[in-house]
ZAMARGU-4260 file (C-alpha; in steps of 0.2 Angstrom, whole numbers, plus 5000, padded with zeros to 4 digits):
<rodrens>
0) 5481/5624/5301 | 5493/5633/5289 | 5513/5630/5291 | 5515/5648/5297 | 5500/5646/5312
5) 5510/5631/5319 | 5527/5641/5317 | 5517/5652/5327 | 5509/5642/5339 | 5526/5634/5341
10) 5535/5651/5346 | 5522/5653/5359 | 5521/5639/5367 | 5540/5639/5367 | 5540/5658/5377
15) 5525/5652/5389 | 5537/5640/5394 | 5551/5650/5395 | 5540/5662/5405 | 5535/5647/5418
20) 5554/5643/5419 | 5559/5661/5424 | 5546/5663/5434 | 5548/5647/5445 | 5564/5653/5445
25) 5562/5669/5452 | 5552/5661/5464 | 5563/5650/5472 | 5577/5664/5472 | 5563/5673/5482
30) 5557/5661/5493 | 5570/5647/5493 | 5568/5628/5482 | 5552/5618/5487 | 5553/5604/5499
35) 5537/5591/5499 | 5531/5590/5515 | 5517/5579/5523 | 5501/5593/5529 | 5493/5585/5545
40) 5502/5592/5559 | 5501/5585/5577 | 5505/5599/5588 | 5497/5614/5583 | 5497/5632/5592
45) 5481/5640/5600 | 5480/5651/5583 | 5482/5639/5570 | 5469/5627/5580 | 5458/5641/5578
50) 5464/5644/5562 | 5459/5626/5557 | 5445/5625/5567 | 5435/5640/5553 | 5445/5636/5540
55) 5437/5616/5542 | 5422/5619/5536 | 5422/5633/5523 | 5434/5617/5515 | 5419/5606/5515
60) 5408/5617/5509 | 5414/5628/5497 | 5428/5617/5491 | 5425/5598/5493 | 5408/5603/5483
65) 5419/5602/5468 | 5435/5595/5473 | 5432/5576/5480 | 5430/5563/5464 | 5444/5560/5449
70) 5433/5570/5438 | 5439/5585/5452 | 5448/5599/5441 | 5467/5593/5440 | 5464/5576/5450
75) 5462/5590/5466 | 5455/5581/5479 | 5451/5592/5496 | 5443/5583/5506 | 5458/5577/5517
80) 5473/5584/5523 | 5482/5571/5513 | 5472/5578/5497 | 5478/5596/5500 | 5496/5590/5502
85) 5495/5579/5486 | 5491/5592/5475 | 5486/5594/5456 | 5490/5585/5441 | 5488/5590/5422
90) 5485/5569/5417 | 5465/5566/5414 | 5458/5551/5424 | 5445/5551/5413 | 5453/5547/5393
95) 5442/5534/5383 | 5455/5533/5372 | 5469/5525/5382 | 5478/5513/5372 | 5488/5507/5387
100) 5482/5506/5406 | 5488/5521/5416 | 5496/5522/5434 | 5481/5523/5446 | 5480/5540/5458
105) 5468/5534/5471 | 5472/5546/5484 | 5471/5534/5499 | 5481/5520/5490 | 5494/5524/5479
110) 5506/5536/5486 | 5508/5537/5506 | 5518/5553/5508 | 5518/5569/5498 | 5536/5565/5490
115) 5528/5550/5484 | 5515/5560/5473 | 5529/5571/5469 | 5535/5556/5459 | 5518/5553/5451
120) 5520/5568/5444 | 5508/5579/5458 | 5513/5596/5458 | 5510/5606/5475 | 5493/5618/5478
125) 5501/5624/5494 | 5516/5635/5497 | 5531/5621/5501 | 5545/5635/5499 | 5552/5645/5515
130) 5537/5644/5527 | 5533/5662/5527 | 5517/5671/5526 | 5522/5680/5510 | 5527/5662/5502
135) 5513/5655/5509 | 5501/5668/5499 | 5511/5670/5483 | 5520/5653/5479 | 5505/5643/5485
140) 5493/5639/5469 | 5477/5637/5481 | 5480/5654/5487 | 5484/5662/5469 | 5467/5655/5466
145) 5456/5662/5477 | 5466/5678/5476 | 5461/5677/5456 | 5443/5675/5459 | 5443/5690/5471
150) 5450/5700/5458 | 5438/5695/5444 | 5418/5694/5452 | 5411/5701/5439 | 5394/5693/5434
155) 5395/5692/5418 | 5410/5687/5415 | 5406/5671/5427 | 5413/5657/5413 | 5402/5640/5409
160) 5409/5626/5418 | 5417/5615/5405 | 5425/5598/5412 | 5438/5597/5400 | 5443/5616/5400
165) 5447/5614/5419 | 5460/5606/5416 | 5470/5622/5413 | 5482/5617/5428 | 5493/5630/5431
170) 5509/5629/5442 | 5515/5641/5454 | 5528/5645/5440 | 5516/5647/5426 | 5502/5655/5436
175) 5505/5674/5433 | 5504/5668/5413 | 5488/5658/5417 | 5481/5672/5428 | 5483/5687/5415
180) 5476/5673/5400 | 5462/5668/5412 | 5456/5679/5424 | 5439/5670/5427 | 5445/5655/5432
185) 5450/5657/5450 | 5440/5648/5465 | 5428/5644/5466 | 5428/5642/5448 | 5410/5645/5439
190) 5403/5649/5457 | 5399/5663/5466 | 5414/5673/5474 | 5415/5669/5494 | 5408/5682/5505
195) 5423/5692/5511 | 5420/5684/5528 | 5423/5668/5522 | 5439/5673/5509 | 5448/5681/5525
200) 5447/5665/5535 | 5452/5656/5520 | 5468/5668/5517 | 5471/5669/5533 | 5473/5650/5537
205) 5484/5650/5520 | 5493/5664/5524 | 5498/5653/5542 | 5504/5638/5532 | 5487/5632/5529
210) 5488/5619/5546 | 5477/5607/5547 | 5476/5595/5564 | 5477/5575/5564 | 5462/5566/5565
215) 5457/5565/5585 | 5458/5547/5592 | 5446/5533/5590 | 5438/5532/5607 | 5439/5516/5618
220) 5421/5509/5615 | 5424/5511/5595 | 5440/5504/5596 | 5433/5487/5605 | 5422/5486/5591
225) 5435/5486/5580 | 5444/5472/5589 | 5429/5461/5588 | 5425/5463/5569 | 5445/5460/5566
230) 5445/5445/5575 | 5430/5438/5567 | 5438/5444/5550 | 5455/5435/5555 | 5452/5418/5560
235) 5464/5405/5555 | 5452/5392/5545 | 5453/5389/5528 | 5433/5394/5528 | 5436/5408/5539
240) 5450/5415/5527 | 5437/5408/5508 | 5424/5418/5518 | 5434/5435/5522 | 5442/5436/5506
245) 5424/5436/5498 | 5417/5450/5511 | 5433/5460/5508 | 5430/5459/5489 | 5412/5464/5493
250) 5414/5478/5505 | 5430/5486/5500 | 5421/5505/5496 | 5410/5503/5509 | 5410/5517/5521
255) 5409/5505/5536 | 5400/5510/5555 | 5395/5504/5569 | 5378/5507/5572 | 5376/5501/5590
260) 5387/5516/5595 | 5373/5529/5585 | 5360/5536/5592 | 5341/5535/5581 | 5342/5553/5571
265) 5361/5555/5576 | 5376/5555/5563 | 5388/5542/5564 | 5405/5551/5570 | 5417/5535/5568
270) 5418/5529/5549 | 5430/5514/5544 | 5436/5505/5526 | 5438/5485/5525 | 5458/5486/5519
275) 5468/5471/5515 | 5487/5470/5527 | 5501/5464/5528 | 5498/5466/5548 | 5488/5457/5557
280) 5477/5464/5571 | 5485/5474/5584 | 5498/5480/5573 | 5499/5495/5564 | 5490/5494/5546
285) 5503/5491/5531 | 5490/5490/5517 | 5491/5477/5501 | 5489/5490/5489 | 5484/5481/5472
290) 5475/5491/5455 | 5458/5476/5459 | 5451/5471/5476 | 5458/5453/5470 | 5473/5454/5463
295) 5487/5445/5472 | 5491/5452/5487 | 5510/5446/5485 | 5512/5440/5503 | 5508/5422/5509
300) 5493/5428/5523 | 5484/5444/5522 | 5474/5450/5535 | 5459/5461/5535 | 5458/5477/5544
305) 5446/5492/5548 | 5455/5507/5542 | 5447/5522/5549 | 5441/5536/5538 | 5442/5553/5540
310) 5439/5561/5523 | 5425/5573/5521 | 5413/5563/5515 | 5405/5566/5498 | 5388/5559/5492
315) 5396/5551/5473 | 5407/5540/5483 | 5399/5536/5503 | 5390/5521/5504 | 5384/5517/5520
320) 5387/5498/5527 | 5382/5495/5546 | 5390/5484/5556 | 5382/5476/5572 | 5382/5459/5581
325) 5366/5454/5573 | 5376/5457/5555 | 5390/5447/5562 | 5380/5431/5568 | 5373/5429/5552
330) 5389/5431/5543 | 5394/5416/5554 | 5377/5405/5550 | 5382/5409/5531 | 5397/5407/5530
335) 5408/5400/5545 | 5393/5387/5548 | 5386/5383/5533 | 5390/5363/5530 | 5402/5363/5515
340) 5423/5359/5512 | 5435/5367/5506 | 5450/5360/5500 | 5461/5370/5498 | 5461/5390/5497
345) 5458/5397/5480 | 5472/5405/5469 | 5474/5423/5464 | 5477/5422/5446 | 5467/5432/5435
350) 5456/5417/5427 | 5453/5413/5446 | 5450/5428/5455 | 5441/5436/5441 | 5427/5423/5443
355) 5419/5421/5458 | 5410/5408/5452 | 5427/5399/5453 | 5436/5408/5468 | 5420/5405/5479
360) 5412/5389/5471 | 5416/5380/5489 | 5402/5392/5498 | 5385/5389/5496 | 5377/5399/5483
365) 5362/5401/5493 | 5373/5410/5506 | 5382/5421/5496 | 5365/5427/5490 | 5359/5429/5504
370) 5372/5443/5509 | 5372/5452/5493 | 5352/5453/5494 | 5355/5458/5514 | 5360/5474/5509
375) 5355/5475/5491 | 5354/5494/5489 | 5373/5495/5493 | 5376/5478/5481 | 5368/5488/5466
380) 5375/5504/5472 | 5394/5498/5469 | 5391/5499/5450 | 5381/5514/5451 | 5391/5527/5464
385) 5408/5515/5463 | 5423/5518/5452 | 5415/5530/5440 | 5414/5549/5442 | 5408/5551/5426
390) 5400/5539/5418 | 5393/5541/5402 | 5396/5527/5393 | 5397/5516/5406 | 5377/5520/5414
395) 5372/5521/5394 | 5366/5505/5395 | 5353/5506/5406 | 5338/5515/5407 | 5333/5531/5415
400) 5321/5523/5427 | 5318/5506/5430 | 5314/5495/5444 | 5322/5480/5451 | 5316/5464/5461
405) 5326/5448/5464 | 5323/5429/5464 | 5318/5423/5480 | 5333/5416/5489 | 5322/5400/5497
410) 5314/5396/5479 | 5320/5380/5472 | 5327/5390/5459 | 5343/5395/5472 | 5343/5378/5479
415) 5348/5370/5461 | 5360/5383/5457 | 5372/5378/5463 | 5376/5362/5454 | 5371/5372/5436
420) 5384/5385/5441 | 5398/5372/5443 | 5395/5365/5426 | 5393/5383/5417 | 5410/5392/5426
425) 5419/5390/5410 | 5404/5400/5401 | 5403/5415/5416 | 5421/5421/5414 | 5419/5440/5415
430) 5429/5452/5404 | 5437/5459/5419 | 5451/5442/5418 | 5459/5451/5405 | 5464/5463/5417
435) 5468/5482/5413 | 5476/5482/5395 | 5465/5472/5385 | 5461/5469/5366 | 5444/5478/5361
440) 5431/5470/5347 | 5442/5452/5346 | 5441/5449/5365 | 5422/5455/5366 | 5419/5442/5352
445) 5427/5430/5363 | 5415/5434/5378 | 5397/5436/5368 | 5399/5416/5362 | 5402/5410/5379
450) 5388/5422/5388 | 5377/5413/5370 | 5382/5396/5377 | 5379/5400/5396 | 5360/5407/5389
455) 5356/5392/5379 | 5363/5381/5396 | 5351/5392/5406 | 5337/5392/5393 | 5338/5371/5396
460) 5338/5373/5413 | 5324/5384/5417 | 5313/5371/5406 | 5320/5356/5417 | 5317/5366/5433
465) 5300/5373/5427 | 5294/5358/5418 | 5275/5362/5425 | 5272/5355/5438 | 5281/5373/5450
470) 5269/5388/5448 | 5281/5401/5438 | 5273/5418/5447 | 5277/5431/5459 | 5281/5416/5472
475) 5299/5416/5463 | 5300/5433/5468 | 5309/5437/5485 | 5298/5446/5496 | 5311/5453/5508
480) 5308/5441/5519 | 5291/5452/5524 | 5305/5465/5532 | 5319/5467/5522 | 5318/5485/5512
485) 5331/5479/5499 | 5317/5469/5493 | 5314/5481/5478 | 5323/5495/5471 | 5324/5507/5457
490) 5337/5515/5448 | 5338/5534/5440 | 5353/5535/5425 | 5355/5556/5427 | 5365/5554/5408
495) 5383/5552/5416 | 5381/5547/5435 | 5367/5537/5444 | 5356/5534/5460 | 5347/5518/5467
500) 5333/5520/5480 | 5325/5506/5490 | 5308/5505/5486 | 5298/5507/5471 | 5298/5526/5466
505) 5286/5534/5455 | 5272/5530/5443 | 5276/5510/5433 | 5293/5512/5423 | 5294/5507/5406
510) 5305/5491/5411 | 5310/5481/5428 | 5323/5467/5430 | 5322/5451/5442 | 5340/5448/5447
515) 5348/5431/5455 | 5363/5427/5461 | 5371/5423/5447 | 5365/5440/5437 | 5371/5450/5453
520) 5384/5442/5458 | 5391/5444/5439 | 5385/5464/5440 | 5397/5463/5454 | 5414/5460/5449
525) 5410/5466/5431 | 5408/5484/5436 | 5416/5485/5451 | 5428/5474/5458 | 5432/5473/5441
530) 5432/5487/5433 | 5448/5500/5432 | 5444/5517/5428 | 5462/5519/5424 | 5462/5504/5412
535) 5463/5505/5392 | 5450/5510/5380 | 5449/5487/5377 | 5446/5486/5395 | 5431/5498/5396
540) 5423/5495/5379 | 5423/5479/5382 | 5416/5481/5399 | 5402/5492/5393 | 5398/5479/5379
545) 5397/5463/5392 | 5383/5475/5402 | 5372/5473/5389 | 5370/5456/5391 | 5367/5459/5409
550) 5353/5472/5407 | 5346/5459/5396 | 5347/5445/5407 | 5339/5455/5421 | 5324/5460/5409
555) 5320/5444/5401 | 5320/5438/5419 | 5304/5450/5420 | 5295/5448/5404 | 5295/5429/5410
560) 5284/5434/5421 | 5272/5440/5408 | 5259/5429/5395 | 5271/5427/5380 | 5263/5435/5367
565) 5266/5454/5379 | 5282/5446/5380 | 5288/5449/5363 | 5274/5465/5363 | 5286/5472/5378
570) 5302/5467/5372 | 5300/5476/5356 | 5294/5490/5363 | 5311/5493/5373 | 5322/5489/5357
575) 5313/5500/5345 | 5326/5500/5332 | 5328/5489/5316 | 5337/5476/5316 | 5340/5475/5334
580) 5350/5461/5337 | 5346/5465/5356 | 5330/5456/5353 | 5338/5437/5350 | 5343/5438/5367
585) 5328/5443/5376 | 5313/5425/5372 | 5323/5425/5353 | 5335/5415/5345 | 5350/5417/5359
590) 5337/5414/5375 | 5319/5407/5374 | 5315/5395/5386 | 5299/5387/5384 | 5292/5393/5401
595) 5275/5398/5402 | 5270/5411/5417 | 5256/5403/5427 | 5247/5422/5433 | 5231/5423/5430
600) 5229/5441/5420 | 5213/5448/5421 | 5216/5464/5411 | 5221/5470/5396 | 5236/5479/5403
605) 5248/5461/5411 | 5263/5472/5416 | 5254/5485/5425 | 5244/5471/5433 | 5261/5460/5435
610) 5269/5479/5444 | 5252/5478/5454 | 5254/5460/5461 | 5273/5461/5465 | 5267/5479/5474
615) 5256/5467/5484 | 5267/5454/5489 | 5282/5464/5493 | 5269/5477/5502 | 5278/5475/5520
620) 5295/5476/5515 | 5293/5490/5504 | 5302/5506/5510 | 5294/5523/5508 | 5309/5535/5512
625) 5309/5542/5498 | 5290/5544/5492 | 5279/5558/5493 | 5268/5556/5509 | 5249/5557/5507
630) 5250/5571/5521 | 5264/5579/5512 | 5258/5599/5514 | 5266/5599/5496 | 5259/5583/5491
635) 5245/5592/5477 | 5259/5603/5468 | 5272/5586/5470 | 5262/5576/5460 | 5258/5588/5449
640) 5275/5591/5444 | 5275/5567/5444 | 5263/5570/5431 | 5275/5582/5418 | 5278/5571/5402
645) 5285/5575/5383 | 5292/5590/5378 | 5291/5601/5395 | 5302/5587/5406 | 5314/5585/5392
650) 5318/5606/5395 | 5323/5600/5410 | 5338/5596/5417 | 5344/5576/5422 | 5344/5579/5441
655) 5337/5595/5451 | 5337/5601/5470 | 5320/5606/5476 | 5319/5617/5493 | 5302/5620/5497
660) 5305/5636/5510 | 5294/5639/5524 | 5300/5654/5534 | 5320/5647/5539 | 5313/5629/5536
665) 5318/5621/5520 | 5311/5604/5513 | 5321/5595/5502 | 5317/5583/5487 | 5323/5578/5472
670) 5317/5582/5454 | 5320/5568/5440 | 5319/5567/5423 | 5317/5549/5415 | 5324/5553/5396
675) 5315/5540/5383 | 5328/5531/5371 | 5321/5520/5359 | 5335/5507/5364 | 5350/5507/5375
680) 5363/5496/5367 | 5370/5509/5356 | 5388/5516/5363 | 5387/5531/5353 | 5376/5544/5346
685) 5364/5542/5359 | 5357/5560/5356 | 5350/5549/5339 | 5340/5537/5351 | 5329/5551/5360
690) 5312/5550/5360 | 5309/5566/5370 | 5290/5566/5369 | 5291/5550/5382 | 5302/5560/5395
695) 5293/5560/5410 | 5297/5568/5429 | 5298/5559/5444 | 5299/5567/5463 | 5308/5559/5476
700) 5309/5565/5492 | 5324/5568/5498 | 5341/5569/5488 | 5341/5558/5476 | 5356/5562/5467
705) 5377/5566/5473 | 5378/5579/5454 | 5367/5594/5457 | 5362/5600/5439 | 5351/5616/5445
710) 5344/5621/5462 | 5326/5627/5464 | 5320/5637/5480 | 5301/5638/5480 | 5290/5646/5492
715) 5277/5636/5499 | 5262/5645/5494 | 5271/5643/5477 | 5274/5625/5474 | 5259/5624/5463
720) 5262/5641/5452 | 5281/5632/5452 | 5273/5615/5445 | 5263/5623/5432 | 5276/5633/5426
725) 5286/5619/5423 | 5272/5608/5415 | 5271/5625/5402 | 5288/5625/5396 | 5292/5625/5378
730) 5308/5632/5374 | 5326/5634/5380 | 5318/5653/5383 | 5305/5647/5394 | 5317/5637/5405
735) 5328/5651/5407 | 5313/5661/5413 | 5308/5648/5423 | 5325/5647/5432 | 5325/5666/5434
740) 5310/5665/5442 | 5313/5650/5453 | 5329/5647/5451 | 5345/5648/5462 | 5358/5648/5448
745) 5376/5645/5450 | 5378/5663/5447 | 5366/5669/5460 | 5371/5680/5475 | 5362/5668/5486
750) 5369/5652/5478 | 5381/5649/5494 | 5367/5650/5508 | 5354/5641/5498 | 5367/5626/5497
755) 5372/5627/5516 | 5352/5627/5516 | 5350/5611/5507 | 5365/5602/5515 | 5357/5605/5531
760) 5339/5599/5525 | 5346/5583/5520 | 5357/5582/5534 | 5341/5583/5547 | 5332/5570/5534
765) 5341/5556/5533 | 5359/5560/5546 | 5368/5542/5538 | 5367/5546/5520 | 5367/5560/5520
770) 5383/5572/5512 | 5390/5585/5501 | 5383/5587/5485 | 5396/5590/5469 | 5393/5606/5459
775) 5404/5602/5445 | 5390/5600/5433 | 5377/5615/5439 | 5371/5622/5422 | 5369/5640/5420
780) 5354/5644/5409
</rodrens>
């Protein structure tokens, strides 16, 4: 850039700010200086209910769709009245190159009025001037916005979404600058415009002040619920407090219900959070705000409360957890019963608290296994739907598709844990102990030699435990307890956010992990109780770094499973690159027991054998949700569309809606693609490590995804003519043709029924997981 361009630049930024400054100005001579005020209203008039009442849900699904997560444009979070009262901020949430920690922004935690987020640097979406409906309109950012897009619907001038470029976040004072310089960019931005109904009612609850009602009361039959569980929660033992602290670290993002109070095929209506509080039951809530779910609390006792929740709920963040008397007696056999000590609580500072192998080492470890594997699908899900939005290099490290099984939690294996664990706590210190501002490459150096010690300990001790006279075989493989449908799962990477699914979906992945305890528990508090989006570039490198010897744990823990010559064959295979130093720790220099599997493989293919036996023993636990039925009417054109490989699924996008129309009826699934990487240990350049003539499909039914990437509507006479033409592409042309022809675009006129269409279809499919989809990353051919 020449001296005379930044003179230039210089001048104009200089006038656009000079321009914002009059213009706020004017605006407050017009309509009187703004005056933060808190949203929720408790008395509202007949109009403004009604007002509300339309307004409600045209919120949900037009704007929460893109404005619920920190990757929301500007930090806008709309799907609570607290939300729309906080506002917009010009910081990123997401910055990989933070040298320091930031001040975190969760919106239920940090601030608790709208002056509070004034401080943090929120500046106000809604009019907070004189309360007229001419302020309400014109000094109110929201309104501006949909105004904007109202103006500008032209087609062709509908803009690519581009996650860095939203954050073009105007205030009221510079919006007429960014209106005339941007007139694309209203809302919904990169959507469709609303139908005129749906803007009126919009503009016209705007135009009122945009009211919004307090959430209605918990009823009496909830609320004794809630007594019970907080009493339990609260007792005053020593065990009883080790034990709640340990489920409150657990459960903190669980979207918590009680299922005794929903009817089968109904929708929870009453959703709670597990909050740590200075109050103890009875009282009103004061929460323990703290950046991890174990930090010190700062007060002598804290309690642990049910904080109900009243945010729309979004599918990147809601994670279903019931609660019910059967749950809560065996929380008590675990952990209230179980015959151990304690003596005394343990501390809070980070080199405790960041180890649960130390904070927890009092309860028995076959109990705290036995709840993470109780719910498995949620455990696993904390790292992939938990503090990441977008996560690209934090799910780089896995593969697209894999499944996972787990140690049986009555094998010997569990039962001599516990004394190994107490002599290798030292070793299973996580990175997270450095807390939010951390050293990069130096520290990670640090925490690879100690995860080399803890693998040459375990190495040792697998041979002492498996010395050949215990059948090492599927046995060692939990079987769900012949029930349980958290007995297997498999995870999708969609390049930047995740899914996991209980069962075993789709034809035989490349790779499987067997988690234990240990290996889960460690997942645990590495990438979710202790990980902090808002921390430093040290904190997530090295974060991202230790997950590699996780994923590698998890697989060696497989290939065990396999003769040891496929061993090596498999393990190659995965880490296809030279001089993969990956490979020492999967049966090389860093981890190679001398265990031998005992199966007796009769073919020349032990891994889909080894898939074929585990299928067999974990046959009665094995939930089919989200598999394609054998009396599916679509089930000929679905598996046809299973079976795309190579060059036509890498044309397609990470994660697709398929509706499958018949008259008004609309069947949902999910469409897949598993990308091939010849390894996954490399934090950059992954575009080098495709191998995109091994990228296959998979179908799920159901949603199988929270970011919607494109939206297919087929007929159902045309779910075969669908499934060839996807198994034909070759091009970028023909994908575009294929989405003209059987797409619902983000530019399409229908784009806003066919999502109401889908969000309905999963709603009647599965009423408890089922939520709003995000649309912030819908392509556009």
């Amino acid at each position: 850039m020449t001296n005379r361009s930044i003179v230039l630049l210089t001048l104009a930024s200089a006038l656009l700010a000079s321009c914002a400054v009059w213009q706020r100005s004017e605006i407050d001579r017009v309509f009187g200086p703004p005056v933060p005020r808190d949203q929720a209203t408790a008395k509202l008039s007949a109009a403004d209910q009604r007002r509300w009442r339309n307004a409600a849900p045209l919120m949900a699904n037009r704007c929460v769709v893109c404005h619920a997560c920190y990757d929301a444009p500007c930090q806008v979070n709309l799907s609570t009245p607290t939300g729309v009262a906080r506002g917009a901020s010009k910081e990123i949430v997401y910055d990989g190159a933070r040298l320091l920690a930031t001040q975190p922004t969760r919106l239920l935690d940090d601030a608790r009025t709208t002056a509070g987020w004034r401080e943090k640097g929120f500046f106000p979406i809604l009019n907070e001037r004189r309360p007229t409906a001419g302020a309400n309109l014109q000094a109110g950012v929201m309104a501006r916005m949909l105004a904007l897009k109202h103006a500008n619907t032209q087609r062709d001038a509908l803009p690519e979404p581009d996650l860095d470029a939203a954050y073009q976040c105007p205030t009221i004072g510079a919006f007429d600058g960014f209106a005339k310089a941007s007139p694309e960019r209203g809302m919904p931005f990169g959507l469709p415009p609303l139908p005129e109904a749906e803007y009126d009612t919009l503009m016209d609850w705007l135009a009122a002040g945009a009211p919004m009602a307090p959430p209605a009361a918990t009823p009496a039959e909830v609320t004794q619920h809630v007594r019970d569980w907080e009493h339990f929660l609260n007792g005053d033992s020593d065990k009883q407090q080790l034990a709640s602290r340990y489920l409150y670290e657990h459960l903190f993002l669980a979207s918590l219900y009680f299922d005794e109070q929903v009817d089968p095929g109904e929708r929870p209506r009453h959703w709670f959070r597990l909050v740590r509080s200075r109050t103890p039951p009875g009282a009103r809530i004061d929460p323990v705000v703290t950046r991890r779910p174990y930090d010190d609390p700062g007060v002598a006792r804290v309690f642990y409360r049910l904080q109900p929740v009243t945010m729309t709920t979004v599918a990147k963040t809601h994670m279903p957890y019931a609660l019910n008397a059967a749950r809560m007696a065996k929380w008590r056999q675990w952990f209230i019963d179980a015959p151990y000590t304690l003596a005394r609580l343990p501390a809070y500072t980070p080199e405790v608290a960041a180890n649960p192998f130390v904070a927890f080492q009092a309860i028995p470890v076959k109990s705290r296994y036995r709840f993470l594997l109780d719910e498995a699908q949620f455990t696993i899900m904390g790292f992939i739907k938990g503090p990441v939005c977008r996560g690209q290099v934090a799910l780089n490290v896995i593969d697209d598709r894999f499944w996972v099984f787990f140690v049986d939690p009555d094998s010997h294996l569990i039962e001599a844990e516990g004394q190994f664990l107490a002599s290798e706590t030292m070793n299973l210190r996580l990175p997270a102990e450095e807390e939010s501002n951390a050293a990069g490459l130096i520290n990670w150096l640090k925490y690879e030699a100690l995860q080399k010690r803890y693998l040459q300990s375990k190495a040792q001790w697998l041979e002492d435990e498996l010395d050949g006279a215990r059948p090492v075989d599927t046995r060692l493989v939990w079987d769900g307890d012949g029930t349980n449908p958290n007995a297997a799962l498999t995870i999708f990477r969609h390049f930047d956010s995740a899914t996991v699914l209980r069962g075993l979906v789709g034809s035989d992945p490349d790779s499987a992990w067997i988690i234990g305890y240990t290996l889960l528990e460690r997942i645990h508090y590495l990438l979710v109780a202790g990980f902090d989006v808002y921390g430093n570039v040290g904190h997530q490198l090295n974060t991202r770094l230790y997950m590699d010897f996780l994923r590698m744990e998890g697989e060696a823990n497989f290939l065990g499973l396999l003769p040891e010559a496929v061993r090596v064959r498999e393990r190659n295979r995965w880490y296809r690159t030279k001089n993969s130093g990956e490979r020492d720790y999967i049966f090389g220099e860093h981890f190679n027991p001398r265990v031998s599997s005992t199966i007796d493989y009769r073919s020349d293919n032990p891994k889909q054998e080894l898939f074929a036996l585990l299928q067999r023993r974990l046959a009665t636990a094995l939930a089919d949700d989200a598999l394609i039925a054998s009396d599916d009417p679509h089930a000929s054109g679905l598996a046809a569309l299973g079976a795309v490989r190579g060059l036509p699924a890498s044309l397609m996008p990470e994660a697709s809606l398929l509706g499958i129309r018949d008259g008004d009826d609309v069947q949902l699934y999910s469409l897949l693609v598993n990308r091939s990487y010849s390894s996954v240990s490399h934090l950059l350049a992954e575009s080098y490590w495709r191998i995109p003539e091994e990228d296959t499909l998979t179908v799920a039914r159901g949603a199988a995804l929270a970011y919607v990437n494109a939206v297919f509507l087929v007929d159902r006479d045309a779910v075969g003519d669908f499934a060839r033409a996807v198994g034909e592409l070759r091009s970028v042309d023909d994908y575009a043709t294929l989405v003209g022809r059987f797409g619902v675009s983000r530019d399409h006129p229908a784009f806003w029924q066919t999502s109401d269409a889908m969000h309905a279809a999963w709603r009647a499919l599965d009423p408890v997981a089922s939520a709003l989809f995000d649309y912030n990353r819908l392509q556009r051919p």
